[in-house]
N, C-alpha and C positions, 0 to 999 in steps of 0.2 A: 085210597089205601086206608083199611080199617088203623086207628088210633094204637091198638097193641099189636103193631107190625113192627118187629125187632128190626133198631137198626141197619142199613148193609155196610159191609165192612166199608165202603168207600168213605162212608160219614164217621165213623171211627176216626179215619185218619186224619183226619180237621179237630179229632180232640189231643191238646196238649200232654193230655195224663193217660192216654191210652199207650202200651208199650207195642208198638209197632216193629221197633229192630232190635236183632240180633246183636250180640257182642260184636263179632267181627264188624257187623256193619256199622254200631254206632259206635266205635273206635277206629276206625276208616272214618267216617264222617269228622269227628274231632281231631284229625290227628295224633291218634295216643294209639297207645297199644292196648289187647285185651288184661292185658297185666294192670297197666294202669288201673282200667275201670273196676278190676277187683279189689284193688288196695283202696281206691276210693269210698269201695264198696264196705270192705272191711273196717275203716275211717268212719261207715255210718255216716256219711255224706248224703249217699243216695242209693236205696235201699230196692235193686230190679227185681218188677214181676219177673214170677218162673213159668214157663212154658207148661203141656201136662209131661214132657220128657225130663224137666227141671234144668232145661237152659232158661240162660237170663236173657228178660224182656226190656229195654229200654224206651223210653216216654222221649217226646223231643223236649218238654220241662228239666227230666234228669239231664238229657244233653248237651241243651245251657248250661246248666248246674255244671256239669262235668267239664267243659270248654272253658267254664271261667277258671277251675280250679286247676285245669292246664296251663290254662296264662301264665298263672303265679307262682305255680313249679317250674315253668320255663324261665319264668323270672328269679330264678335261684330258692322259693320258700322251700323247707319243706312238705314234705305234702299234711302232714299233718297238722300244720302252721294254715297251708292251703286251705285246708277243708275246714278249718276254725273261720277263717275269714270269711271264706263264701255263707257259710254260714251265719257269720254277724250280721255280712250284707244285706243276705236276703232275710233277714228281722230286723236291720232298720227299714229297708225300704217296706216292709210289711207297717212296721210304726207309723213313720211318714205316712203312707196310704190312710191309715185309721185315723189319723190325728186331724189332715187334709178333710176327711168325712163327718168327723164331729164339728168343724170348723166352719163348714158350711151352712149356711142361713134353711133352715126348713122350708122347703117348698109346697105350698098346694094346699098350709093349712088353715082353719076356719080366719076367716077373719084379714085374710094376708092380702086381702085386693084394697090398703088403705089409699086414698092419693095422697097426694105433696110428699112423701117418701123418698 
């Protein structure tokens, strides 16, 4: 296969950030309703591709997103409480991630095959 042979949607659906489902479908998937993932929506939580009809496209990344911020309204939060927090979450574990990275010892570079080390 020539190099500029556009994806097939099969390999799409192995990308996280590709929107794959329907409202109805990824609120069936999460247990919520399509109400829910509007308010969510509206909350600026999680922001779905539009279709070219302008129905909403959901990513399996937003559907995490959106299942955690279900937990903690089932758990009593507000949703707008909800959607702060998932929010903090996923910027500390982004921090974590970066901090872990700069932390690490530089691999590969000149000089780095000392012995007794």
């Amino acid at each position: 296969m020539p190099a500029d042979t556009p994806p097939l949607a099969a390999d799409r659906l192995d990308d996280d950030d590709y929107p794959a489902y329907t409202m109805g479908r990824a609120a069936e998937m999460i247990g919520a309703t399509p109400g829910f993932l509007r308010a969510i929506g509206d909350a600026r939580l999680i922001t779905p591709l539009r279709s070219e009809g302008g129905h909403r496209r959901y990513s399996r990344y937003q559907l995490r997103i959106a299942a955690r911020a279900r937990e903690l309204v089932d758990g009593g939060a507000p949703i707008e409480a909800a959607c702060r927090i998932v929010i903090l979450e996923d910027q500390l574990e982004e921090a974590l991630r970066l901090n872990a990275e700069l932390r690490r010892p530089a691999t590969g570079s000149a000089g780095g095959a000392g012995a007794g080390s």
